[in-house]
C-alpha positions as CSV (number, residue, x, y, z in Angstrom):
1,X,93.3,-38.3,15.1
2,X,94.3,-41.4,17.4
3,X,92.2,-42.0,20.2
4,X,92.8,-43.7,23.5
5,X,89.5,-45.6,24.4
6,X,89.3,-47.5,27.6
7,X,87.6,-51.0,27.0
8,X,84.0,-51.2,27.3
9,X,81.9,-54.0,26.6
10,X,78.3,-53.8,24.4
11,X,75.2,-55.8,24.7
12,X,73.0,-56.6,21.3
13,X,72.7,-58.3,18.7
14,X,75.2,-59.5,16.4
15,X,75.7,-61.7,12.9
16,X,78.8,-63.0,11.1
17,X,78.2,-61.1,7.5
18,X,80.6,-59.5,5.1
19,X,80.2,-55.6,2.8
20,X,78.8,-57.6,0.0
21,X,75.6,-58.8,2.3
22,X,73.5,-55.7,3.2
23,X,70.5,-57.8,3.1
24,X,72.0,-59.0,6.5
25,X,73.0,-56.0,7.9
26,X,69.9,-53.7,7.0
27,X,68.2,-57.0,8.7
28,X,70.1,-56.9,11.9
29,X,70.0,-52.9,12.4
30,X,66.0,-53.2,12.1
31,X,66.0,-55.7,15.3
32,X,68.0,-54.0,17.4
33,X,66.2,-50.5,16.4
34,X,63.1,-52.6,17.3
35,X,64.2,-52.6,20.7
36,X,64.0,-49.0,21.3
37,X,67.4,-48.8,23.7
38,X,68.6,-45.7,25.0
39,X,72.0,-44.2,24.9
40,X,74.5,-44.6,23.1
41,X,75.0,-46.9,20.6
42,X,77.9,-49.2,18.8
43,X,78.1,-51.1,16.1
44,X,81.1,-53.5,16.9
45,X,83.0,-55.3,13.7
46,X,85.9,-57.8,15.0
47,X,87.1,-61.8,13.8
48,X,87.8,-60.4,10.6
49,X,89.0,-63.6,8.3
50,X,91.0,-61.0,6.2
51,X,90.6,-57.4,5.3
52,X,86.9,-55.3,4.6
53,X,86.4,-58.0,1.7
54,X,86.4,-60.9,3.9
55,X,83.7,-62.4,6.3
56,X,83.8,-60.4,10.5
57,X,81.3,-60.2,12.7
58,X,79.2,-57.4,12.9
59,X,77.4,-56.2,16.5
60,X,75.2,-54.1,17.6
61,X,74.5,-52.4,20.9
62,X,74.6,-50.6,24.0
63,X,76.6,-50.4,27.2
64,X,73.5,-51.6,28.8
65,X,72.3,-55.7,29.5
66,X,69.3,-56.2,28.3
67,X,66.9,-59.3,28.1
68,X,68.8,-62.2,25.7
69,X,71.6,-60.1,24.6
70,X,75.3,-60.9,23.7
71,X,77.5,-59.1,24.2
72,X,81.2,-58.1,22.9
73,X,84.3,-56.3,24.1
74,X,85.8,-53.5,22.5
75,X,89.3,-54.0,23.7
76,X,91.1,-51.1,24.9
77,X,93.6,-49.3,22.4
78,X,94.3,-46.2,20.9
79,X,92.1,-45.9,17.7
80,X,92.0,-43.7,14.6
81,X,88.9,-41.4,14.9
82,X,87.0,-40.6,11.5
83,X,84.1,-38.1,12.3
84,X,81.2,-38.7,10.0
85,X,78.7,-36.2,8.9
86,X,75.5,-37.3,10.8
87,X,73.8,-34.8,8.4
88,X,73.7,-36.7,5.5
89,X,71.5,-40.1,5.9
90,X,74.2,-41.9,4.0
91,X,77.4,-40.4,5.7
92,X,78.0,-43.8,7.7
93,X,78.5,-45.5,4.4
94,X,80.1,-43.0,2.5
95,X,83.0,-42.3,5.5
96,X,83.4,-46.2,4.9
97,X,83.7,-45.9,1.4
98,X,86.5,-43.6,2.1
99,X,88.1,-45.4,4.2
100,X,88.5,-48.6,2.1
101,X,89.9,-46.7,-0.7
102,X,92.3,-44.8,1.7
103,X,95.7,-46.5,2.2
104,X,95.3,-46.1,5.9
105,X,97.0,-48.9,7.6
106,X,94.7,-50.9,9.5
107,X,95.0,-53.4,12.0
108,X,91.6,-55.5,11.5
109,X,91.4,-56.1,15.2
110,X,88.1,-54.3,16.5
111,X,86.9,-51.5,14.6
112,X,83.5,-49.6,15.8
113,X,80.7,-47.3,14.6
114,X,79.8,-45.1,17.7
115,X,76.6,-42.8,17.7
116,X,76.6,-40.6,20.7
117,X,73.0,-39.2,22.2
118,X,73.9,-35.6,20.7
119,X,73.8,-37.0,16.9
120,X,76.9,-37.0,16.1
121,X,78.8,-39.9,14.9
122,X,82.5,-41.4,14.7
123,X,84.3,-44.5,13.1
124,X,87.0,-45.9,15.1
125,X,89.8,-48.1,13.7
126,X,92.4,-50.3,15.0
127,X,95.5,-49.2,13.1
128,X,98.8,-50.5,13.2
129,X,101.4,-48.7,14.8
């Protein structure tokens, strides 16, 4: 389902990383959890140097400044909404794992993870149109 978001801009953390480094990744989520925000949160991945294989930058965050952030700009667009099942502890990585073998057309502009306060969880992609 295509989804209009208005742009909103995220304070946190962030790293430049690719799929093949979770090391990085696992590292970066365990900071910003260490900062026990509230809210809701987004993980941000934009400057992709290619396609999910390559290099992008990966960040973290909330709608809220806090102390020594960065912060990022989810540009406004209409995005392609996948609902994940926030049930399953590893339904984040498996609704990626669909989506990189799905021939879905994506744009690799600004794509984002966003976990809303009532648990539930959706991946948004920029598609071409």
């Amino acid at each position: 389902m295509h989804t209009a978001i208005n742009e909103k801009q995220i304070y946190g953390k962030s790293v430049r990383t690719n799929n093949q480094n979770t090391d990085e990744i696992i590292k970066l989520w365990e900071e910003f959890l260490r900062l026990n925000l509230t809210g809701e949160i987004y993980a941000v991945y934009s400057n992709y140097a290619s396609d999910f294989t390559g290099d992008y930058d990966l960040h973290i965050g909330t709608e809220e400044p806090n102390t020594n952030d960065v912060s990022t700009i989810i540009p406004e667009d209409n995005y392609l909404a996948i609902e994940v099942d926030h049930m399953d502890p590893k339904g984040v990585f498996k609704a990626w794992e669909k989506i990189w073998k799905s021939d879905i057309d994506r744009a690799y502009n600004t794509d984002f993870e966003h976990y809303c306060e009532d648990g539930s969880i959706k991946i948004y992609l920029s598609v071409n149109s």
